[in-house]
NUVEXTI-100415 format. One record per residue (C-alpha): residue in three letters; y, z, x. Coordinates in steps of 0.02 Angstrom, whole numbers, padded with zeros to 5 digits, always signed. Last residue first. Layout:
N
alaYZX;...
This chain:
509
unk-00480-00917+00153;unk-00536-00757+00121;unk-00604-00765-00043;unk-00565-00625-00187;unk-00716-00610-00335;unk-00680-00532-00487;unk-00848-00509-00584;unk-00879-00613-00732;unk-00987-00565-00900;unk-01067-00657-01041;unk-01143-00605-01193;unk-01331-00632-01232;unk-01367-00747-01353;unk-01561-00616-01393;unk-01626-00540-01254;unk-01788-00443-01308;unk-01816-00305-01178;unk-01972-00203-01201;unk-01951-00031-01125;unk-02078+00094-01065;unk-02168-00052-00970;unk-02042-00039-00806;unk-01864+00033-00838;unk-01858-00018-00651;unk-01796-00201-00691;unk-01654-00115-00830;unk-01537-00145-00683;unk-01579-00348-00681;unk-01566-00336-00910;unk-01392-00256-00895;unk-01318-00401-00768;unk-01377-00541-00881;unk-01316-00455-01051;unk-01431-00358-01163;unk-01436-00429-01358;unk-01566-00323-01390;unk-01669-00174-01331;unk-01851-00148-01415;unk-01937+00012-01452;unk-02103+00040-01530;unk-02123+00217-01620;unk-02281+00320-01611;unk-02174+00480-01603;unk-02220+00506-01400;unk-02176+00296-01381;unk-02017+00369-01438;unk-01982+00492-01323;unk-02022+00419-01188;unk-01919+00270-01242;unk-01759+00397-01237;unk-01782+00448-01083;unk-01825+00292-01014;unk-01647+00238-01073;unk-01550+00387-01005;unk-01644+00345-00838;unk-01538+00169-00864;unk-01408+00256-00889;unk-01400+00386-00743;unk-01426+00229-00657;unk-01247+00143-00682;unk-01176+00022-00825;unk-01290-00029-00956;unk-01143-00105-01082;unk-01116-00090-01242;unk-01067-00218-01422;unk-01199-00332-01399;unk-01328-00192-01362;unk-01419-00170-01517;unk-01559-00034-01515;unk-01714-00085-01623;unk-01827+00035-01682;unk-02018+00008-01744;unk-02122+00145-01813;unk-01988+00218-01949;unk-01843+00350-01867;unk-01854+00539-01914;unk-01972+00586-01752;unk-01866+00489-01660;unk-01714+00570-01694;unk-01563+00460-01598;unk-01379+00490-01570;unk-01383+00648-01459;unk-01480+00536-01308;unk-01298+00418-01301;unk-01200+00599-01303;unk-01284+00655-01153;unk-01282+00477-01058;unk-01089+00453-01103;unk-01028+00492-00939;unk-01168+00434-00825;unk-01157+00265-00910;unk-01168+00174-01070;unk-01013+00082-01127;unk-00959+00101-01286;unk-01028+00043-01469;unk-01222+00048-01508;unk-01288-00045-01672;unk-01427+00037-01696;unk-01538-00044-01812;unk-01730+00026-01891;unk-01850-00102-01921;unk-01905-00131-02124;unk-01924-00319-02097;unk-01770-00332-02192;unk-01640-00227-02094;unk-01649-00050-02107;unk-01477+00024-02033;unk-01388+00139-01888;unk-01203+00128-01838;unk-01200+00195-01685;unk-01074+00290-01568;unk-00994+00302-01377;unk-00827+00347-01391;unk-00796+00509-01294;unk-00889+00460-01112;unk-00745+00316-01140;unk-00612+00463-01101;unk-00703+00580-00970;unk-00753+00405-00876;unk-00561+00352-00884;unk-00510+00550-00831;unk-00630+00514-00678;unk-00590+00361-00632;unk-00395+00427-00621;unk-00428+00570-00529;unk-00514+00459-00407;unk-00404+00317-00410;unk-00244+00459-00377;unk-00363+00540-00238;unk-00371+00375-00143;unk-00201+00352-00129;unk-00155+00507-00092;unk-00279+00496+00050;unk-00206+00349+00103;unk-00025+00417+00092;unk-00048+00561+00190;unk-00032+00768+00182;unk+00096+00887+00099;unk+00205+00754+00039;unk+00093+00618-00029;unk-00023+00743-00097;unk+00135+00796-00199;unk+00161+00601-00270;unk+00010+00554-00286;unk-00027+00736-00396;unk+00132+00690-00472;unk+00089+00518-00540;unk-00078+00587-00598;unk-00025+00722-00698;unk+00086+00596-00788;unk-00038+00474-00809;unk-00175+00616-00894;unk-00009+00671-00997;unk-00029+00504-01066;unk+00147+00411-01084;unk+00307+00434-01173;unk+00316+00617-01129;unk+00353+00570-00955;unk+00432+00403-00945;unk+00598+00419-00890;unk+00541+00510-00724;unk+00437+00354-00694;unk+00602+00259-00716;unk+00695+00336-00560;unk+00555+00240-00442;unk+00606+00304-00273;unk+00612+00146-00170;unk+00811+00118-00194;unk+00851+00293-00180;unk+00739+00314-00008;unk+00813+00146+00057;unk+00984+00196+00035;unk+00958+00370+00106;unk+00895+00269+00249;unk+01040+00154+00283;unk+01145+00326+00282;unk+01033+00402+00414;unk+01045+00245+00497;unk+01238+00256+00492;unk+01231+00434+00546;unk+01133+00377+00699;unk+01298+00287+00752;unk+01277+00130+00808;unk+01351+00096+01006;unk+01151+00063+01065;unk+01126-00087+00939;unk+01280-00179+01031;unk+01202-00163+01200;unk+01056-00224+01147;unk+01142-00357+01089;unk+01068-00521+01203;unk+00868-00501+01209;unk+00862-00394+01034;unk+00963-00502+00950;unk+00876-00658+00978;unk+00705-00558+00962;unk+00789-00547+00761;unk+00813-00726+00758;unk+00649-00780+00807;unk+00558-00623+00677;unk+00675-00669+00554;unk+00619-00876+00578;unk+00442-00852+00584;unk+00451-00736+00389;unk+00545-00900+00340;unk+00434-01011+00410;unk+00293-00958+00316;unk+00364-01017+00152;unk+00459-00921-00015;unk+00615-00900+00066;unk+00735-00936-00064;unk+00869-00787-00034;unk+00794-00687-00171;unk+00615-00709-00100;unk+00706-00645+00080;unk+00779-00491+00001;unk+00620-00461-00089;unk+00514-00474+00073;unk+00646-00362+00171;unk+00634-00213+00013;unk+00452-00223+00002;unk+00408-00211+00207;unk+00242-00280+00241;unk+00143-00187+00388;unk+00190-00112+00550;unk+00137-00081+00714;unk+00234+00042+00852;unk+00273-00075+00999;unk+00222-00062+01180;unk+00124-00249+01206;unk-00039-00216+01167;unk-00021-00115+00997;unk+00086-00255+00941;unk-00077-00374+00966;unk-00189-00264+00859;unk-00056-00210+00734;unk-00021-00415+00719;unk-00198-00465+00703;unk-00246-00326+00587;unk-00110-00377+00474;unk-00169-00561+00455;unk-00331-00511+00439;unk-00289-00408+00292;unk-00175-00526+00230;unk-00336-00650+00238;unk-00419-00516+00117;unk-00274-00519+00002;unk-00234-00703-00020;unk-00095-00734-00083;unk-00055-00793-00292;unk+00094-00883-00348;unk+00218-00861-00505;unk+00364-00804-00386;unk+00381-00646-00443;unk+00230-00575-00518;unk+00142-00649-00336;unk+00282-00561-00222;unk+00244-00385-00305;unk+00039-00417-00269;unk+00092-00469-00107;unk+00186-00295-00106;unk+00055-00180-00158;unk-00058-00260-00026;unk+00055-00246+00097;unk+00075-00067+00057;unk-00117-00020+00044;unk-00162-00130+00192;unk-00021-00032+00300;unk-00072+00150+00219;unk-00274+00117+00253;unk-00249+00057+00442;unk-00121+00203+00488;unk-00258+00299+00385;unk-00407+00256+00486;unk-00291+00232+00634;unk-00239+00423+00639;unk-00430+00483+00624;unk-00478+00367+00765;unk-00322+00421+00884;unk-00414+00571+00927;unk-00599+00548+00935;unk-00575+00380+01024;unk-00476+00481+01152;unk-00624+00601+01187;unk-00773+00459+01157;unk-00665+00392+01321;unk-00550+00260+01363;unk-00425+00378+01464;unk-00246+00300+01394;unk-00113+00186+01455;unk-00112+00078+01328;unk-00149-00097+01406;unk+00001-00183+01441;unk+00085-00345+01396;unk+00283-00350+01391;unk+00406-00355+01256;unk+00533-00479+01302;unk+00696-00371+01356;unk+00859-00285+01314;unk+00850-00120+01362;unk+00903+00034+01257;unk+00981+00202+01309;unk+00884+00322+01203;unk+00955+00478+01099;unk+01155+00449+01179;unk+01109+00270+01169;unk+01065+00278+00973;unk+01244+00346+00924;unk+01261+00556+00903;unk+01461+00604+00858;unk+01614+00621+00934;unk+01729+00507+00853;unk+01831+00380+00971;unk+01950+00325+00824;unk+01895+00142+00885;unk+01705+00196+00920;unk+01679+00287+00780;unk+01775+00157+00666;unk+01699+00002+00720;unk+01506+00081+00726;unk+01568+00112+00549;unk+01630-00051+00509;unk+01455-00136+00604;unk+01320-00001+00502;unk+01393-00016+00328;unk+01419-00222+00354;unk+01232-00239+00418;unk+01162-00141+00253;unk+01276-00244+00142;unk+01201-00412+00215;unk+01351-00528+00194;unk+01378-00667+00089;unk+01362-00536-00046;unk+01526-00508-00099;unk+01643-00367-00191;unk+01505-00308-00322;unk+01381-00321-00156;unk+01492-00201-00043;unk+01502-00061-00179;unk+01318+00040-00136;unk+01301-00025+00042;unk+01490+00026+00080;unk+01458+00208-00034;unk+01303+00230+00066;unk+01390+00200+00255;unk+01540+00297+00201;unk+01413+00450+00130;unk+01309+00463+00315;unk+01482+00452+00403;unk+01551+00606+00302;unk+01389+00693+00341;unk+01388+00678+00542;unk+01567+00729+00524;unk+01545+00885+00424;unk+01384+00927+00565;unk+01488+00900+00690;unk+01646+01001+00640;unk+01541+01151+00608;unk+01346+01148+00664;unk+01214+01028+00713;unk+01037+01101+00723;unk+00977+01083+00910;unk+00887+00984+01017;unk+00764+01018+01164;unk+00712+00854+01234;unk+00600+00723+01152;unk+00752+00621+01090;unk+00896+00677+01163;unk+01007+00811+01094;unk+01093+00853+00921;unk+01001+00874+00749;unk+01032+00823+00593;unk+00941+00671+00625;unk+00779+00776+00606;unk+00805+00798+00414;unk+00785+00603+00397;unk+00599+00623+00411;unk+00638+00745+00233;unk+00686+00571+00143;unk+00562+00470+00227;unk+00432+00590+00141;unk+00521+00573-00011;unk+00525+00389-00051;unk+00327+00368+00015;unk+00301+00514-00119;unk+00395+00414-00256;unk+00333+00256-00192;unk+00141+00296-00181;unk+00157+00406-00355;unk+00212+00252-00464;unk+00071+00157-00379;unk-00057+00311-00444;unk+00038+00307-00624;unk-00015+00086-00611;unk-00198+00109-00571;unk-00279+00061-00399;unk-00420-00043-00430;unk-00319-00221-00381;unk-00298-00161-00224;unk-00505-00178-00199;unk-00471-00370-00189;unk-00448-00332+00000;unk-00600-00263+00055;unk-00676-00423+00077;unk-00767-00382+00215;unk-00699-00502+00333;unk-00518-00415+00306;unk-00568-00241+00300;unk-00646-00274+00476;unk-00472-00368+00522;unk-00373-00193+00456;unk-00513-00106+00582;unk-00467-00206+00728;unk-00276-00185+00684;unk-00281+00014+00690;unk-00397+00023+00843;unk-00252-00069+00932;unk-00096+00032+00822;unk-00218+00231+00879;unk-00201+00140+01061;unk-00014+00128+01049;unk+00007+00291+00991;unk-00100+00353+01122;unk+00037+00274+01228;unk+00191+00354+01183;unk+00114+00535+01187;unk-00004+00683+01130;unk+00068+00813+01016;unk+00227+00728+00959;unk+00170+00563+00949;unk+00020+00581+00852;unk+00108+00711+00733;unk+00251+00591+00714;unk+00126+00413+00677;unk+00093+00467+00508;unk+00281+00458+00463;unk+00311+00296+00547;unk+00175+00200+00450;unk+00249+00210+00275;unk+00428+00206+00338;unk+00392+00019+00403;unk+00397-00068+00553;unk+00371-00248+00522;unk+00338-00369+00389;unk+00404-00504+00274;unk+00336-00598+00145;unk+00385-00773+00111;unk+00200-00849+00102;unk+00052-00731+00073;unk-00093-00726+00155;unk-00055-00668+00336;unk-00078-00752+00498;unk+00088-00852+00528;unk+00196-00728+00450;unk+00106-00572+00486;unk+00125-00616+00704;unk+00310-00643+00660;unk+00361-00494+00588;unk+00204-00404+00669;unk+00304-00445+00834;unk+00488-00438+00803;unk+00461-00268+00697;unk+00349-00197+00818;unk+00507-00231+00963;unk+00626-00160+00863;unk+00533+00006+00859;unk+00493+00027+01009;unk+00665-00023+01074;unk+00723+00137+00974;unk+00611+00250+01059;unk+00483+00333+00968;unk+00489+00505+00860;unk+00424+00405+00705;unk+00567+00442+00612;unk+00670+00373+00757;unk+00546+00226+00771;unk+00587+00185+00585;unk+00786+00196+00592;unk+00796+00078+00725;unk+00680-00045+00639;unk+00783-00018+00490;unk+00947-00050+00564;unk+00891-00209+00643;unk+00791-00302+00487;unk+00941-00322+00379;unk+01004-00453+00498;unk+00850-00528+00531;unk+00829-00546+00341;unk+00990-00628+00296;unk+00937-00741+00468;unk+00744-00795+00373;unk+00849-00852+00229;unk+00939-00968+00324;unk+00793-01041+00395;unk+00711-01057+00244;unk+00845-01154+00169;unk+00871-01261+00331;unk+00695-01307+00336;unk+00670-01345+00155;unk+00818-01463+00155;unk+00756-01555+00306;unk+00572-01574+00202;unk+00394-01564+00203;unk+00395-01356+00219;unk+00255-01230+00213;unk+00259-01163+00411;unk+00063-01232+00425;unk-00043-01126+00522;unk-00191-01120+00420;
């Protein structure tokens, strides 16, 4: 379980190599996260160090990298901003336990339910709420003080370092890319505000940093029904929005690389590494897409890897703090804007008209529900609207083609599944008072789905045995004929090569 992946020195020094290229990229986002979040900076660094490592030697997939992450950060600013520091770090505690309850319940091959348009509308609405988090950075004073909008000369400065450090991530990689282009943008200018002596806001001036191990500490809360009530509904969804977005991005990882994680132990995994960041002051995290692709690029497809960014990137947190407190915050502004472009998906907006308005409708509802409230619950709203339109659509194309055969029985050959959907239409197809005395309804071609039709079915035998007429179902498959049980005597099932079905089935280990 614990295995780092590799059998050889030339392993090791690949994955180790990779694992630096993602330390290195690691530092301005961590930053950037616990700002949006309304946290200090050390906060911030100090989740991504410990879910970075915690994730890769728990987790299910190989080579994927976590940490803090956007998705989390803006849930956790309401939390933070009305309470304090250390409910949030009860809310990441409660958050982990219930990511390892999803875990051991197999909750984790429920990802694969969530439709493509509703995906679409996770990153376009994830892409736009740490967009307008950004907004904040425009203003001047310490964090959690009384700040102001910038102004004048400031706020022209601010912007002209926000569009150097995007145009040096945007042209760095045609040039080269030994070199993290995210890194480069934030060290030349850090170089240039501090050599031309700009006046502008840096991470010290909003939270003067400390280079240390992160320590163990109980969060410093009342443990009471009172506190459980408030950080409860902020961990449901902190847990819901990390499993959703590592889940998203094993599944990413697996196209890739040809492979296939484990969802339900990346659940654990993740719960493990909220649970212990929780304990020792950081912010929790979850998979990051745009670190684990950067490290899959690089060749880090093993454990160690995801080990080695989290060594390295403690490295740089124990001996340049001091460094990390001279960035300017326009620079992680800039880094942002980067991200937000990069995890905005510009093709969706190429597709309308070429898809089902029913996808496009859905894509924006994610999208807007995203905005104005969470990403779990836009989530879950996309799969709902979605279910629903796919029920409304297959409710449509339920028919039979109806025939004597030579014992003088009435056929129905039924097409389309039969469920709550199609019930009304299913009952529409059949006269019995028109049909001969015995009637034969073919199922190879449908499905008894759900209870509504199974009562469908009594219904309809009711009827029938009222007209004198015997009625037999055939052809029913294995899982039809155990919910047909309660149909009692009214029915007579006659199960004739019955067709085979297989449910997907995700183990933990």
């Amino acid at each position: 379980m614990f295995q780092l992946g590799c059998a050889n020195r030339a392993c090791v020094q690949n994955e180790i190599l990779s694992g630096l290229t993602v330390a290195l990229a690691l530092v301005p986002e961590a930053i950037a996260f616990a700002f949006v979040a309304g946290v200090p900076a050390m906060v911030g660094l100090h989740a991504a160090f410990m879910v970075g490592l915690l994730a890769a030697i728990f987790g299910g997939r190989p080579g994927m990298i976590s940490g803090a992450t956007g998705a989390m950060a803006v849930v956790m600013v309401s939390l933070v901003a009305e309470y304090n520091i250390q409910y949030l770090f009860a809310a990441v505690v409660l958050t982990g336990l219930i990511q390892i309850l999803a875990g051991f319940l197999k909750m984790g091959k429920f990802i694969r339910m969530v439709p493509y348009p509703v995906m679409l509308g996770f990153v376009n609405g994830l892409a736009i709420v740490i967009f307008l988090a950004q907004l904040q950075s425009f203003q001047t004073g310490p964090m959690g003080g009384e700040r102001e909008w910038m102004t004048g000369t400031t706020l022209l400065i601010f912007i002209g370092l926000i569009v150097l450090t995007m145009s040096i991530i945007h042209y760095l990689p045609k040039l080269t890319t030994a070199i993290p282009s995210s890194l480069a943008a934030i060290a030349v200018v850090s170089l240039l505000v501090i050599g031309l002596n700009i006046d502008t806001t840096t991470v010290g001036s909003l939270a003067p940093l400390k280079g240390d191990f992160p320590k163990f500490s109980i969060p410093d809360v009342a443990f009471n029904l009172e506190t459980l009530m408030i950080i409860l509904p902020y961990s449901v969804i902190l847990a819901a929005v990390g499993l959703i977005e590592s889940l998203l991005t094993l599944n990413l990882i697996d196209d890739i690389t040809n492979t296939r994680g484990k969802g339900n132990r990346e659940c654990v995994g993740q719960g493990i590494a909220n649970t212990v960041t929780g304990m020792f002051g950081g912010m929790g995290g979850c998979a990051m897409i745009g670190q684990s692709m950067i490290n899959v690029n690089s060749g880090g497809h093993k454990r160690l890897s995801g080990v080695a960014a989290a060594l390295f990137l403690l490295s740089f947190i124990m001996v340049g703090y001091k460094l990390i407190e001279a960035i300017p915050v326009a620079a992680l502004v800039g880094v942002m804007f980067i991200v937000v472009m990069g995890t905005f998906e510009w093709s969706s907006l190429r597709i309308i008209g070429k898809v089902p308005r029913s996808d496009v409708f859905v894509l924006i509802l994610v999208s807007g529900v995203t905005v104005v409230a969470d990403l779990a619950v836009a989530v879950v709203v996309g799969v709902i609207v979605s279910a629903l339109v796919f029920a409304w659509e297959h409710a449509k194309h339920i028919n039979v083609n109806g025939y004597l055969d030579d014992k003088g029985s009435k056929v129905y050959e039924l097409n389309g599944p039969l469920f709550f959907g199609s019930v009304k239409g299913f009952l529409d197809l059949f006269s019995p008072e028109d049909d001969p005395k015995d009637v034969i309804i073919e199922f190879q071609n449908s499905r008894v789905v759900d209870h509504s039709a199974i009562e469908a079915i009594d219904n309809l035998a009711e009827k029938y045995i009222k007209a004198g007429t015997t009625l037999h179902l055939r052809h029913l498959s294995p899982e039809c004929r155990e919910l047909l049980k309660n149909a009692g005597d009214l029915v007579e099932v006659n199960v004739m090569e019955d067709p085979k079905y297989h449910v997907a089935d995700d183990q933990l280990a």
